[in-house]
Structure formats: C-alpha cells, structure tokens
C-alpha positions in Angstrom: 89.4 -0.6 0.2 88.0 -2.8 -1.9 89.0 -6.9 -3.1 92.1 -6.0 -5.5 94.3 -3.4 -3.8 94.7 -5.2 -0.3 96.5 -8.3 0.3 97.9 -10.7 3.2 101.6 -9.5 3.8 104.1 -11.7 2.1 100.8 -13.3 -0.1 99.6 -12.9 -3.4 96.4 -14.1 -2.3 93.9 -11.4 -1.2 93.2 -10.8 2.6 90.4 -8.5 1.9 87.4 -9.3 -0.2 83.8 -7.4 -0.8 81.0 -9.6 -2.9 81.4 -9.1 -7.3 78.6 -8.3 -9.2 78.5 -6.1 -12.6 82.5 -5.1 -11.5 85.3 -6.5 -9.0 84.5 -4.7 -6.1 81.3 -3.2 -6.0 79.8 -5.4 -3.2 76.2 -6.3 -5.4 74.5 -9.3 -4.0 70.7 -10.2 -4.0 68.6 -11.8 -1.6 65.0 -13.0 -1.0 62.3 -13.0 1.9 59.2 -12.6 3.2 57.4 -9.7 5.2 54.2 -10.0 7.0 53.0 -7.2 5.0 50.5 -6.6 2.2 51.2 -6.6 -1.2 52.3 -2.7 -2.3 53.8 0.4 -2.0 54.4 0.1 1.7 55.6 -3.4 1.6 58.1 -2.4 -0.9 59.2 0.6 0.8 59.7 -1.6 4.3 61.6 -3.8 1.9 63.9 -1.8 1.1 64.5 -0.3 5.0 65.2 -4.0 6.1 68.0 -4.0 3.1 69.3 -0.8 4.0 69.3 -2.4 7.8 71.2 -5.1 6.2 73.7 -2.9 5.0 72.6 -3.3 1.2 73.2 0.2 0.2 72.0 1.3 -2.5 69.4 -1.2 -2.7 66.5 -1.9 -5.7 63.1 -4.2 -5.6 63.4 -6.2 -8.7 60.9 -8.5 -7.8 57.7 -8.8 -5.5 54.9 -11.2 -5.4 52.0 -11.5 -2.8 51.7 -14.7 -1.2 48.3 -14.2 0.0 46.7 -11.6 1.5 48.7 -10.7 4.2 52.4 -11.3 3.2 54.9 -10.7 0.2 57.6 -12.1 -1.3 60.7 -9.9 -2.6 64.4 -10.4 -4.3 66.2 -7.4 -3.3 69.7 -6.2 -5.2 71.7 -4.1 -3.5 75.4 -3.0 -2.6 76.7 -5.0 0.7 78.9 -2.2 2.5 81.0 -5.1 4.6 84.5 -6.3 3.7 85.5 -9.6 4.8 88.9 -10.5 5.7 90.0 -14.3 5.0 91.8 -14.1 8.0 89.4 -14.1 10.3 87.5 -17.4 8.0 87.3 -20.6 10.7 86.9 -23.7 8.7 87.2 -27.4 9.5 89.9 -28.5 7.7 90.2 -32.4 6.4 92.6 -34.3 8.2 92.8 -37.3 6.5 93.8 -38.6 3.0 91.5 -39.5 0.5 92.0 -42.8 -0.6 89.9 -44.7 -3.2 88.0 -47.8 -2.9 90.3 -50.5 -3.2 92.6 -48.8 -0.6 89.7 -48.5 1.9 89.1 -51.7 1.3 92.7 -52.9 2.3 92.4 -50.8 5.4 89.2 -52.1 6.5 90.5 -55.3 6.5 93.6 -55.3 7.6 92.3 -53.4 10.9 89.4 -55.1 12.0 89.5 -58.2 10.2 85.8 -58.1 9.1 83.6 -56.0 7.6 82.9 -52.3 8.5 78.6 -51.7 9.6 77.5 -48.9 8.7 73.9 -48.1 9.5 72.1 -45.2 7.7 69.0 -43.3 8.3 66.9 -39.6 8.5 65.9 -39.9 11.5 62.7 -38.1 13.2 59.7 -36.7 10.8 62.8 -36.0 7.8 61.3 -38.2 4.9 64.3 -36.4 2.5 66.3 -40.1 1.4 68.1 -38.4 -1.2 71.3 -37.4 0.7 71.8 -40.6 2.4 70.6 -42.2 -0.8 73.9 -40.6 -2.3 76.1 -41.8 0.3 75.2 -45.4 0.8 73.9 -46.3 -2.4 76.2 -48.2 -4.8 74.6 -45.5 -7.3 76.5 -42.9 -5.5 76.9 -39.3 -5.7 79.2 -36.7 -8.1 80.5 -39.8 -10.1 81.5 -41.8 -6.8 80.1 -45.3 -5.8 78.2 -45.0 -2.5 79.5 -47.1 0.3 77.4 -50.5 -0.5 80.2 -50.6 -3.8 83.0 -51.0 -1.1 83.3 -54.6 -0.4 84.8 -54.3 3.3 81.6 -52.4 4.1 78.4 -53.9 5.3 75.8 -50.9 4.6 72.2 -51.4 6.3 70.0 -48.0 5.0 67.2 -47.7 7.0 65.5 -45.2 5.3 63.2 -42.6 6.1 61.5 -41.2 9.2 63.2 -43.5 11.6 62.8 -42.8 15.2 65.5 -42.3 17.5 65.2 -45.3 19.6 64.6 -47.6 16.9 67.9 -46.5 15.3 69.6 -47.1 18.6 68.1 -50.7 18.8 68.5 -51.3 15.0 72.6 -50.3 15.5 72.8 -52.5 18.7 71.3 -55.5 16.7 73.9 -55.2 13.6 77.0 -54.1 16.1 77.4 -51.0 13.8 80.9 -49.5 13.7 79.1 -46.4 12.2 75.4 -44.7 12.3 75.1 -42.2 9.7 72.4 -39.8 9.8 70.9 -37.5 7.3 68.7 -34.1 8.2 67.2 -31.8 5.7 64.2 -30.7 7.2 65.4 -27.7 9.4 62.3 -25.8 10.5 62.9 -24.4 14.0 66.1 -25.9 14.0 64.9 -29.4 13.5 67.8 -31.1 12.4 70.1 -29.9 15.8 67.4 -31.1 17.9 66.6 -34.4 16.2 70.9 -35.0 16.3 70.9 -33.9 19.5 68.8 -36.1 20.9 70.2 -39.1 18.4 73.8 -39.0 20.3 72.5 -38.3 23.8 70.0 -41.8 22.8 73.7 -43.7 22.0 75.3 -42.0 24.9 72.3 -43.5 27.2 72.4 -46.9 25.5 75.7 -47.4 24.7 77.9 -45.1 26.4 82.0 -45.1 25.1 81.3 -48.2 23.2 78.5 -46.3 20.9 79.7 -46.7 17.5 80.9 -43.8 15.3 77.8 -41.2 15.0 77.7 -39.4 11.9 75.5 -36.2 10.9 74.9 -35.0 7.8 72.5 -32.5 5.4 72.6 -29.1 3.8 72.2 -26.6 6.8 74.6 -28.3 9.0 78.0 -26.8 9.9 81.2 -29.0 10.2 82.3 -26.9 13.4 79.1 -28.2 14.9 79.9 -31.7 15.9 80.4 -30.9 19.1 77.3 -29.0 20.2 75.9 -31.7 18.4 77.3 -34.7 20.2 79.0 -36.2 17.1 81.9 -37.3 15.5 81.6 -35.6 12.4 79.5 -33.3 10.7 79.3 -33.3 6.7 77.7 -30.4 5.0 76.0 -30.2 1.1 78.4 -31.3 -1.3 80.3 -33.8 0.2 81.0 -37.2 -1.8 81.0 -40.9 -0.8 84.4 -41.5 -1.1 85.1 -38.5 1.9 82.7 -40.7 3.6 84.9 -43.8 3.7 87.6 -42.3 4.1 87.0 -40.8 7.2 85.7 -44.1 8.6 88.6 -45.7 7.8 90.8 -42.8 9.5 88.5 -42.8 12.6 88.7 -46.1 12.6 91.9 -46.7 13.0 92.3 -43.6 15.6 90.0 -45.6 17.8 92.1 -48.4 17.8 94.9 -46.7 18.7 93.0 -45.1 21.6 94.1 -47.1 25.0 91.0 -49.2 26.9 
C-alpha cells in the first residue's frame, strides 16, 4: 500500500500517505543526531542500527562529523517503513474568522468601548524577541502589521528575559485584557515549565479575572493549551493578523460568558 492507490471512501483525497523522496511512495526521509560515540567505523555502524530501530529501512550515512572527541554528528537517509493515515491526524482547527485591521478595530470598539492591552513578553531566561517582535511590532511578520498598527490596541512589549512575577505585576498595573508570551528556548522542556508556572502565577494573583494568557514559539503544540494552563497556543508560522483576530473572538466570548 503505498500514497496513490488508497483513498478515504467517497474522497478523492488520499487517506493513506508514506513520506516522497526520489518517487511517490518510496518513504525516503533524512534526519540528523548525535551519538555519544567516537568519530568512526563503530559510530557509523551504531548509526545506522538506531535508523534501522527507527524503522528507516534501508538506511545510508551521508554525512558524519566529530564534534569533539567523544561524540558525532550524522544525517542519515533512509526508507521510513510507516504509513500514516490522515484519519487518525488531530489538529486544532481555527474557529474564528479572519478579519483585517480595520474590522478589528470596529470590534474592539464597539465591545469594550476602549482600547484592547495587550502585554507581551519571553518570559524566564528566553532572550529570543524575534517572535514576539513579529507579533506586536507595527513591522510585523509575513507582510502583516503587528498589533501596535491596530489603533484599538494598546500594545506594551516588555521584551526579553522577564520574570514571571514581574509580568504578573506589570499586567496588573496596565489592566491587560491579554498577556502574550513567547518561548523558544526549549531545553529540558523549558518553555512548558516557564508557561506553566506563568498561568498558575495569574491564576494565584488574579484568579477568573486574569486576563487572556497567550503562549507562543516554535516547539509548542496548539493542543497543549490546556496542560499548559492557557487560552491559546500558537505554533511557528502564525501571523499577526490570526493574533487579533482571536482576541477579538475571545473577547467577545468572554463577554457573553454570565458573572
């Protein structure tokens, strides 16, 4: 069974897909890592067990590099034996419209009768501004204008390395409606701990008056908002414009939410 000869009953999408490399098909995909082993022969051939363990079968070395004296580096090429079936794919799915700027706007005003605060930061050791930069700078992001472009918004960016309760007392001081926060750094799964601890610090404070809390970054998942304790969860690629637009929508869902 391969991607072009099975497909969901009544569809002419295809249900079951395998990776494409030289042909449709043929399941080729590479990947890279590190082994604790010494540059050579032996690293190579434990390389190359860990691929067939990954089910990369058959599998090449088309690169290796020592990183020291003690480890190596490889990108490994191989055949992936698994078939995925788009059935079984769980994503979060947007349930809101995408409205531009002026229509934000009009929203914005109409339902609070003020502006929007939105208070931005990376919160913990994460010095990475360039995601949040993209969101709430009027430069913006993918040809969008960030959020300080929309005139119903009031955007305070507090920037890097911004410790928990300091973003608490910062969004207490400015009455946010919204605290957006950005993670990047993901080392021993940094940015879930350091969001984790952000929403149980606005739970603490604030409890069901706590303002909109908003993670972002590249490793997150959308599903995750709540392990996480959040709202919403926005992943790599998403633009300033779905930003707004979900405020606007969640906005106006907690308004309609009785006392």
């Amino acid at each position: 069974m391969t991607s072009s000869d099975t497909r969901a009953p009544g569809s002419t999408e295809k249900r079951y897909v395998r990776p494409y490399g030289d042909t449709s098909g043929d399941g080729m995909v590479q990947t890279s890592f590190t082994l604790p082993v010494p540059h050579g022969p032996r690293a190579e051939g434990a390389a190359l067990l860990l691929a067939a363990k990954m089910g990369l079968e058959p599998a090449m070395v088309v690169h290796s590099n020592p990183i020291g004296p003690d480890f190596t580096f490889f990108v490994v090429y191989g055949s992936a034996k698994h078939i995925i079936d788009l059935t079984e794919v769980e994503v979060v799915e947007r349930e809101y419209p995408l409205l531009p700027p002026s229509e934000v706007n009009t929203v914005i005003k109409r339902a609070l009768r003020r502006k929007l605060v939105v208070v931005g930061a990376c919160i913990g050791t994460d010095a990475h501004t360039v995601g949040i930069d993209a969101i709430l700078n009027i430069k913006g992001f993918a040809g969008e204008k960030g959020l300080e472009y929309y005139r119903e918004l009031r955007v305070v960016n507090l920037g890097a390395q911004v410790s928990v309760p300091d973003l608490v007392k910062r969004a207490r001081a400015e009455k946010a409606d919204a605290v957006l926060v950005s993670q990047v750094v993901t080392q021993r799964d940094a940015h879930i701990l350091n969001t984790q601890e952000m929403s149980a610090a606005f739970r603490e404070a604030m409890g069901g008056r706590r303002p909109l809390l908003i993670a972002g970054g590249p490793r997150f998942d959308p599903r995750m908002a709540g392990d996480l304790g959040v709202d919403r969860v926005f992943s790599r690629g998403t633009t300033p414009g779905e930003v707004a637009s979900y405020l606007v929508h969640a906005i106006n869902q907690r308004k309609e939410q009785p006392a």
